[in-house]
C-alpha positions in Angstrom: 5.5 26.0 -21.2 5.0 22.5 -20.4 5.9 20.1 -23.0 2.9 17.4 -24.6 3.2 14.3 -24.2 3.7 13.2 -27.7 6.9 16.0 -27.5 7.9 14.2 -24.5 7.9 10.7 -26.1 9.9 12.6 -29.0 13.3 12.9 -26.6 12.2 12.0 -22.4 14.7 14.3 -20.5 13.9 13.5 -17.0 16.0 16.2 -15.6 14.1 18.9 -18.0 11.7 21.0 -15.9 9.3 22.2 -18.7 8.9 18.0 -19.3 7.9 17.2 -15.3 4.2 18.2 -15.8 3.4 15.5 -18.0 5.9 13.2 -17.5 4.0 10.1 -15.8 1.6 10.8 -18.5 4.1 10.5 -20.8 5.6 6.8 -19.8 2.0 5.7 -19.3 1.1 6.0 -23.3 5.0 4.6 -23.6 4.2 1.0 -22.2 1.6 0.2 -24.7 4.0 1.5 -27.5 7.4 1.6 -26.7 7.5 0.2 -22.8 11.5 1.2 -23.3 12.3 4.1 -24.5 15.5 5.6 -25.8 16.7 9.2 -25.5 19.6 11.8 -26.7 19.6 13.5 -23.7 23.0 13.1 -21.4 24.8 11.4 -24.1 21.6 8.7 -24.7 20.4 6.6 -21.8 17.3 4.0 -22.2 14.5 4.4 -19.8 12.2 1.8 -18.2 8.6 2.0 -17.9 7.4 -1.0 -16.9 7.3 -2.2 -13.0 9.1 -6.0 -14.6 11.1 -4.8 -16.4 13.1 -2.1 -13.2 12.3 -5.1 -11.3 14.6 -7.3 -13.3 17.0 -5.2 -14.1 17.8 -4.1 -10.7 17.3 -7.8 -9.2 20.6 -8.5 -11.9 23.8 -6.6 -10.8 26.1 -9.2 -13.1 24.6 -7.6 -16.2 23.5 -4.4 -15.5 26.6 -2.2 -12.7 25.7 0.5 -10.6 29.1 1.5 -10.8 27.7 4.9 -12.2 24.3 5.5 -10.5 23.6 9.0 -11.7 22.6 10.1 -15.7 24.5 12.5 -15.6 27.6 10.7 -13.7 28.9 11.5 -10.2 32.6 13.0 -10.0 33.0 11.5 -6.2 32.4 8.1 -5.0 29.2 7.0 -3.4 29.6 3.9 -1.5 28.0 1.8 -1.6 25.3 3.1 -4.3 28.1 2.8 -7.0 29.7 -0.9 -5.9 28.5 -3.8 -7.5 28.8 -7.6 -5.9 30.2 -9.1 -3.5 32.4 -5.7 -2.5 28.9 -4.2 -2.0 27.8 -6.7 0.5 31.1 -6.1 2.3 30.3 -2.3 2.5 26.7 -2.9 3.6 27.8 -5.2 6.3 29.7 -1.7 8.1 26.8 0.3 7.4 23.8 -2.3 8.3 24.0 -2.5 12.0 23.3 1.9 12.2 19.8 1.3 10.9 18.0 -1.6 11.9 15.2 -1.3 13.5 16.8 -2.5 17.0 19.6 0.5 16.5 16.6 3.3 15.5 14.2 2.4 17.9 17.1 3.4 21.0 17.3 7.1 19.4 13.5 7.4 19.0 13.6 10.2 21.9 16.1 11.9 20.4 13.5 12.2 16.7 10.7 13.1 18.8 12.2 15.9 20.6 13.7 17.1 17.4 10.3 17.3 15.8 8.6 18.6 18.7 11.2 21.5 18.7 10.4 21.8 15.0 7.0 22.2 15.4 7.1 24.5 18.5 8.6 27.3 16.4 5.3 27.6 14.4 2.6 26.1 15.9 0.8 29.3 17.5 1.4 31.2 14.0 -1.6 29.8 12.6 0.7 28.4 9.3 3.9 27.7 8.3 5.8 26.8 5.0 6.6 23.0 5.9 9.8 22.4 4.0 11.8 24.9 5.3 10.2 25.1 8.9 9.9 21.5 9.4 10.9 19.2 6.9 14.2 20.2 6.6 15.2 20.9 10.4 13.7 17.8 11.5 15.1 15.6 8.6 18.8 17.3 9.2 18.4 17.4 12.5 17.8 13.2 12.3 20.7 12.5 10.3 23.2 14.9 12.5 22.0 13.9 15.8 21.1 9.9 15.1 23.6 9.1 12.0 26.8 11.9 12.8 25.7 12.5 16.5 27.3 16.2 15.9 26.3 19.7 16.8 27.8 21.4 13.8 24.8 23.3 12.8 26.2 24.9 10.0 27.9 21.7 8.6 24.4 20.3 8.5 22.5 23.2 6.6 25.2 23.1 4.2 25.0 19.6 3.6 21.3 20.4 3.2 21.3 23.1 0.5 24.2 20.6 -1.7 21.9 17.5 -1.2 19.1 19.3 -2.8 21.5 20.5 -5.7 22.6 17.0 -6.3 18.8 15.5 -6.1 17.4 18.4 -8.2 20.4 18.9 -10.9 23.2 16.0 -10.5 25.5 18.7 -11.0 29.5 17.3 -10.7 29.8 20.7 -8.3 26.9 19.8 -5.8 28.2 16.2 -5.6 31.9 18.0 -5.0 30.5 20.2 -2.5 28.8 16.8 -0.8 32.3 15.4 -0.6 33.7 18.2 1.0 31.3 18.0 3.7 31.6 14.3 3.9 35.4 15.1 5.1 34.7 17.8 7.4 32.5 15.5 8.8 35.0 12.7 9.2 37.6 15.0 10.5 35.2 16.2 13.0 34.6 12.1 13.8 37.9 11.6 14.2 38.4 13.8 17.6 35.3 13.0 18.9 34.7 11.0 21.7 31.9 8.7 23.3 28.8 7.6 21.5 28.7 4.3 19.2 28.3 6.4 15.2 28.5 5.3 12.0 31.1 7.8 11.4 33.5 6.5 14.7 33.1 2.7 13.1 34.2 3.6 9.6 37.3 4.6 11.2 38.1 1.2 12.6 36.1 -1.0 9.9 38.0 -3.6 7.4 37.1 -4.8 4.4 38.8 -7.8 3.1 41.0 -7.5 6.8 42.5 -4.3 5.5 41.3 -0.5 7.3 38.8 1.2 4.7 40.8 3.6 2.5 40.6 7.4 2.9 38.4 7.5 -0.6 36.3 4.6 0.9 35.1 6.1 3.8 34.7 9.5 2.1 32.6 7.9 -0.6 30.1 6.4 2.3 29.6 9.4 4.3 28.7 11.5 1.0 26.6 8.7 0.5 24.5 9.4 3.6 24.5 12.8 3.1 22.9 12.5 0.0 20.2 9.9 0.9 19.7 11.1 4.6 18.8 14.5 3.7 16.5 14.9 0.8 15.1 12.0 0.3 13.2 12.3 3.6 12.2 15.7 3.2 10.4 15.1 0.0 8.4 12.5 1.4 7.3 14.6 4.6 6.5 17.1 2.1 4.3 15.3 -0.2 2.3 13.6 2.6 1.7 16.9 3.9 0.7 18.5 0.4 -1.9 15.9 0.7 -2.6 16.6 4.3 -3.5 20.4 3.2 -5.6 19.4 -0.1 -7.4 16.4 1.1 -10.0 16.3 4.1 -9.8 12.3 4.5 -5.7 12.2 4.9 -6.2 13.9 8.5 -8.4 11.0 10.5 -6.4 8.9 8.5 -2.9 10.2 10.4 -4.6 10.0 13.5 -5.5 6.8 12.9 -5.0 4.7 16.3 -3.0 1.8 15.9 -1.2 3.1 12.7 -1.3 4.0 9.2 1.5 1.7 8.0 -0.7 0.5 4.7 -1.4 4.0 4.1 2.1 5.2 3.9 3.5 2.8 1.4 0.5 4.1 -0.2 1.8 7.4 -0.1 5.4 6.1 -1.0 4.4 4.2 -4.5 2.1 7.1 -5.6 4.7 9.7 -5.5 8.3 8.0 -5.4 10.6 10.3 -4.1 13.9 8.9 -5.7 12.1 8.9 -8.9 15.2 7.2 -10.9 18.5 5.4 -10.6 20.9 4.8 -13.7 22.4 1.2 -14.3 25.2 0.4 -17.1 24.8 -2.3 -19.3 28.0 -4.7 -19.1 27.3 -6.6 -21.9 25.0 -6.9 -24.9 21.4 -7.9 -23.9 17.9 -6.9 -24.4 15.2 -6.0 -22.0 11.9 -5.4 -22.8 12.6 -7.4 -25.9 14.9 -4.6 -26.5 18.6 -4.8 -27.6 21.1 -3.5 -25.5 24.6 -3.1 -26.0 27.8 -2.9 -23.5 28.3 0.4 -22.0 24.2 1.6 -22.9 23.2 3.5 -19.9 19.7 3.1 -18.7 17.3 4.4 -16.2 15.7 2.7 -14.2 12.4 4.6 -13.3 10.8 3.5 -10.0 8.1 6.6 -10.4 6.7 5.0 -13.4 7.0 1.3 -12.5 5.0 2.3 -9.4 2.3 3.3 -11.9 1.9 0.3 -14.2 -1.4 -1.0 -14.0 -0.1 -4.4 -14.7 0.9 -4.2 -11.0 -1.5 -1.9 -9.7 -4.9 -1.3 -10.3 -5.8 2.5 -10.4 -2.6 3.3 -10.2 -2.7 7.0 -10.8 -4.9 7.5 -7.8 -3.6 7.5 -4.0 -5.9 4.3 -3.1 -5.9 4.0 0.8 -7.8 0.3 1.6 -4.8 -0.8 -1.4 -3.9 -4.4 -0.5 -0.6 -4.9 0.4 1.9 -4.6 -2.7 5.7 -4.9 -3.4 6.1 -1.4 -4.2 9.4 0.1 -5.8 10.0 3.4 -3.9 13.3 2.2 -1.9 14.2 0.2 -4.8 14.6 -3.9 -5.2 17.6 -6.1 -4.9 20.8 -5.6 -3.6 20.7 -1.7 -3.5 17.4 -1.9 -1.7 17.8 1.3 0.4 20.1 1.2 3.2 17.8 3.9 5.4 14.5 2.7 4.6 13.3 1.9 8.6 15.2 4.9 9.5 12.8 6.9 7.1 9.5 5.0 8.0 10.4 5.7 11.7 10.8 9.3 11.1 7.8 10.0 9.0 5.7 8.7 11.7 7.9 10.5 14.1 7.3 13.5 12.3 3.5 13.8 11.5 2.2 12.7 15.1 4.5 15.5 16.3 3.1 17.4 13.9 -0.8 16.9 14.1 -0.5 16.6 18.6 -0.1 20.9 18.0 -1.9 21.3 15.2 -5.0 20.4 13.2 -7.4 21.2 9.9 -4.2 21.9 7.3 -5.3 24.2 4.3 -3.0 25.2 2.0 -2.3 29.0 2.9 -4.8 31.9 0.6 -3.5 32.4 -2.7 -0.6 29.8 -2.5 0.5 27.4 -5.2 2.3 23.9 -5.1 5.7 24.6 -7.2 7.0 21.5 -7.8 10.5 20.4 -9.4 12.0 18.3 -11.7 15.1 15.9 -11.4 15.8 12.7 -8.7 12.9 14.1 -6.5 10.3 13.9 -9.2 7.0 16.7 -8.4 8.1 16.4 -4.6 7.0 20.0 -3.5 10.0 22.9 -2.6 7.8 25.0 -1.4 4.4 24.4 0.8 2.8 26.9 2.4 0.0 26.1 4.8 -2.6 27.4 7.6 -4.3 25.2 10.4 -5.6 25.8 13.9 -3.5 25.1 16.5 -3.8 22.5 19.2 -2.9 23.2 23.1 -0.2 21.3 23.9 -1.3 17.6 25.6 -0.4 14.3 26.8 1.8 11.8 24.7 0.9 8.8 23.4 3.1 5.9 21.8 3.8 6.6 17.8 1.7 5.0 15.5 4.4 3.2 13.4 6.8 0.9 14.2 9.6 -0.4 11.8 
């Protein structure tokens, strides 16, 4: 049973499933009482509800470390999410040049023909459940073929099935399993041959004119595990929840010359890393609020992408919204690394999608189960039904990064 919201506002777990209903809710009637809120669960964190007050906390690495991004902590290292300046900037400058827009835009051929192979396998079936039969091959496939640029099928689903474990649970044994795939991955790397990856440069990179350190370059691959695989999957998989319940998001997607306004849209209105945790590393206050040295707080981009302060109707997807500096990948220095990679592949992925198919519904007698954790309400299961397209001409994608 789904907790109230006063319940909620009694001790916010934002890992508790039977709290995820009425959790937005919740952190709205907490900025005009409490805007920072203080909890028991996970050994007591604070948690943000106001857009300024993430925003300044995240724009301020000196007082407030990512050292340990996760509530619940993470057991491995997850460069350079947990690395605080200037080593952070060092690690960023390795990772940088594998997803600019420049890099991305050669391996667009390679994202198309991955999603057009997605959607090939269903698109005469009349339906399909989209996170398993599409957002997940074409998202997995992206990140082995453009990030790893391996064939290890298996390595990959793996990788996919412990990704969703960390995002849904934080669990010290999904972000173990992560790190054992992270050094398959490398020792896969390390024989190979060829193309320009990110996994062939960490070999030779240098930080500080020294080689990166096994446990460096460990810590960076989990790290792209973990934010290439479900991150992306939740997105494609809330845009096309809305694509199934919601006649105007179809002419919308098929907009001609783009739908870039429309998908930060969709980005603030349901943030799919819904939190991040920062330490305090010395005694401060935000919000007016004191903080001491080693208080843990989360930083909740879902809810500061809600705050009418910033945002007027901001519980509604508004699709003529002017321009605004959502929070979805994040603000300051830990602004997310992949962030063209993932705007390229959602438009990759949904004019793949709607060129074989068209009028999405969600499929007779279906619900929308949802989850709790990192991936806030972000669907695990959609199943939908559409008429299907004959196969045509190809035009030029309708977003460019």
């Amino acid at each position: 049973m789904a907790e109230s919201v006063e319940q909620i506002l009694a001790n916010i777990d934002l890992y508790a499933e039977d709290q995820r209903e009425n959790l937005l809710a919740a952190v709205a009637a907490a900025r005009t009482r409490c805007p920072v809120l203080h909890t028991g669960a996970d050994g007591g964190y604070h948690v943000l509800t106001r857009y300024e007050d993430v925003r300044a906390v995240c724009a301020d690495p000196a007082r407030f470390s990512s050292r340990q991004p996760s509530l619940r902590g993470v057991p491995v290292r997850v460069i350079p999410i947990d690395t605080d300046p200037p080593h952070h900037r060092r690690y960023r400058r390795i990772l940088n040049p594998y997803f600019s827009p420049d890099f991305l835009r050669r391996c667009e051929p390679q994202l198309r023909e991955l999603a057009r192979t997605a959607v090939a396998s269903f698109a005469n079936e009349g339906g399909c459940e989209v996170v398993q039969d599409f957002a997940v091959p074409f998202s997995a496939g992206s990140l082995a073929r453009v990030v790893f640029a391996t064939e290890n099928r298996d390595l990959v689903a793996r990788g996919v099935a412990a990704a969703e474990q960390a995002a849904l649970t934080s669990s010290p044994e999904a972000f173990r399993a992560l790190a054992g795939l992270a050094a398959e991955a490398l020792a896969e790397a390390e024989g190979a041959t060829g193309e320009d990856t990110v996994l062939r440069a960490l070999a030779t990179a240098t930080v500080d004119g020294r080689p990166l350190t096994p446990q460096e370059r460990l810590g960076m691959v989990t790290t792209l595990f973990l934010g290439g695989l479900d991150t992306t999957r939740g997105v494609i998989a809330n845009i096309a929840c809305h694509l199934a319940t919601r006649p105007d998001v179809e002419p919308i997607l098929r907009r001609p010359g783009g739908w870039r306004r429309e998908l930060e849209e969709f980005l603030r209105y349901e943030t799919t890393v819904a939190f991040m945790a920062r330490t305090a590393v010395e005694d401060t206050e935000i919000g007016g609020v004191p903080v001491r040295a080693g208080d843990r707080i989360a930083v909740l981009f879902a809810a500061a992408n809600r705050d009418p302060a910033w945002f007027d109707r901001p519980d509604e997807l508004v699709f003529d919204r002017p321009d605004g500096p959502h929070l979805a990948f994040g603000f300051g220095v830990h602004r997310c690394l992949g962030l063209h990679f993932a705007r390229l592949q959602l438009a990759i992925a949904f004019e793949e999608l709607l060129a074989r198919t068209t009028n999405f519904r969600l499929a007779p007698g279906t619900g929308i189960p949802r989850q709790a954790g990192l991936s806030l309400n972000s669907p695990h299961r959609l199943d939908v039904v559409f008429d299907a397209r004959p196969v045509s001409g190809r035009r030029s994608g309708p977003l460019r990064t």
